[in-house]
C-alpha positions as CSV (number, residue, x, y, z in Angstrom):
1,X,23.9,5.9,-177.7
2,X,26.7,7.9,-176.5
3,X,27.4,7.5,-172.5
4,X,28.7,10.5,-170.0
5,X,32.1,11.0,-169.4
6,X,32.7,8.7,-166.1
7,X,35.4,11.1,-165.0
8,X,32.9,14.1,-164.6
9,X,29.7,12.2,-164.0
10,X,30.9,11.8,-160.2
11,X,28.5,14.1,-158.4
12,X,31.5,16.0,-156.6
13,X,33.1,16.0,-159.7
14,X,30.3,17.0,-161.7
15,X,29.8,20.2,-159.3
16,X,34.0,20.9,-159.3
17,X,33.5,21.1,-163.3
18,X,30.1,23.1,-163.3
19,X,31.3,25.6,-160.9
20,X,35.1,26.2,-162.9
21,X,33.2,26.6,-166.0
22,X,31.0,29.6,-165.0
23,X,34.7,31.4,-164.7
24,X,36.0,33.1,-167.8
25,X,38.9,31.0,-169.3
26,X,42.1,30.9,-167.0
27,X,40.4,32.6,-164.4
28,X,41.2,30.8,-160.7
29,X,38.9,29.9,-157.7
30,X,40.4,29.6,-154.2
31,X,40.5,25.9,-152.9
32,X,38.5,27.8,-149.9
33,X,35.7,29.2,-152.5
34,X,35.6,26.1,-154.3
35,X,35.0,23.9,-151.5
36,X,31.9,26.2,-150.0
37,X,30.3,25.9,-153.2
38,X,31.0,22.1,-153.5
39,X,29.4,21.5,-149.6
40,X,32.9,18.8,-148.8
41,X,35.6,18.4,-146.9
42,X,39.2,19.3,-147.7
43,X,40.1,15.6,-148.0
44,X,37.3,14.9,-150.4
45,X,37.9,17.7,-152.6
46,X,41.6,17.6,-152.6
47,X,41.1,13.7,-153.9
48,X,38.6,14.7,-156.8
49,X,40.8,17.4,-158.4
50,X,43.5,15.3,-158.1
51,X,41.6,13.0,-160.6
52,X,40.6,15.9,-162.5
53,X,44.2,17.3,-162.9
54,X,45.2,13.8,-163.5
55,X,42.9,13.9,-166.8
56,X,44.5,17.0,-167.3
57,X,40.9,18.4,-166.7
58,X,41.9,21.4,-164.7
59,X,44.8,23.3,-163.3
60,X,46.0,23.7,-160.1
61,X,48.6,26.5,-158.6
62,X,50.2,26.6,-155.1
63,X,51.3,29.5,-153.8
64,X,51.7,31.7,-150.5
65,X,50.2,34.9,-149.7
66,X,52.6,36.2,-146.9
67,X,53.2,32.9,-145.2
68,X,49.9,32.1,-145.6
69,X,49.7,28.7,-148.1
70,X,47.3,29.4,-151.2
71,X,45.4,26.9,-153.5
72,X,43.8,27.8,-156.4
73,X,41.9,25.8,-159.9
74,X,41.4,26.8,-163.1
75,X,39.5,24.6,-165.8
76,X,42.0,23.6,-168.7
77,X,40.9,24.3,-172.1
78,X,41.0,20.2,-172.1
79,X,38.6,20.5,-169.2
80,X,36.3,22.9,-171.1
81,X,36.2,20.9,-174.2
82,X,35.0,18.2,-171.7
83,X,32.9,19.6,-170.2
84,X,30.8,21.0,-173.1
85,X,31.0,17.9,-174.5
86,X,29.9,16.0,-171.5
87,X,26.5,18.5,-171.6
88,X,26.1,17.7,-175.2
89,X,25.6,13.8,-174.3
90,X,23.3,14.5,-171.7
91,X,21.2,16.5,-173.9
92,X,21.1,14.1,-177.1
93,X,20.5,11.4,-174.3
94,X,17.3,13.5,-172.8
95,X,16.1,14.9,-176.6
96,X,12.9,13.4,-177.4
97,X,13.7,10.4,-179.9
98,X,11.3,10.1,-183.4
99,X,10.9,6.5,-183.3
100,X,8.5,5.7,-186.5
101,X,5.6,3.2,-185.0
């Protein structure tokens, strides 16, 4: 039996990757959106994208509007392809099983 990807099954995690894949492809969410939606801290988030950039899972741009410092994430076509993937497993591990008796 196949297992979840231990990388997304994190329940933060899990949320950072459900939320980013509602978005078109390469379309970016605000650190600031992305945390309302998550229900964490700065800290907390900041630390579980870092494992999901570090998986190359999504994408992460800083930049500045006026002076004003600007996050944003994207889901990597990697992250995507995850993602998908890591529904799949769920889904073979909850179908119903024809186990002959």
């Amino acid at each position: 039996m196949q297992t979840p990807d231990d990388l997304i099954h994190q329940p933060v995690r899990l949320k950072i990757m459900a939320a980013l894949n509602t978005l078109a492809s390469n379309q970016w969410l605000e650190f600031v959106s992305l945390r309302a939606i998550v229900d964490t801290t700065d800290g907390n988030l900041g630390a579980h994208l870092g494992t999901l950039e570090g998986a190359e899972y999504v994408r992460i741009k800083k930049d500045f509007v006026g002076k004003k410092p600007r996050t944003r994430v994207c889901l990597s076509v990697k992250g995507r392809e995850a993602f998908a993937h890591y529904v799949a497993t769920l889904h073979a591990i909850l179908a119903p099983q024809n186990i002959d008796t």
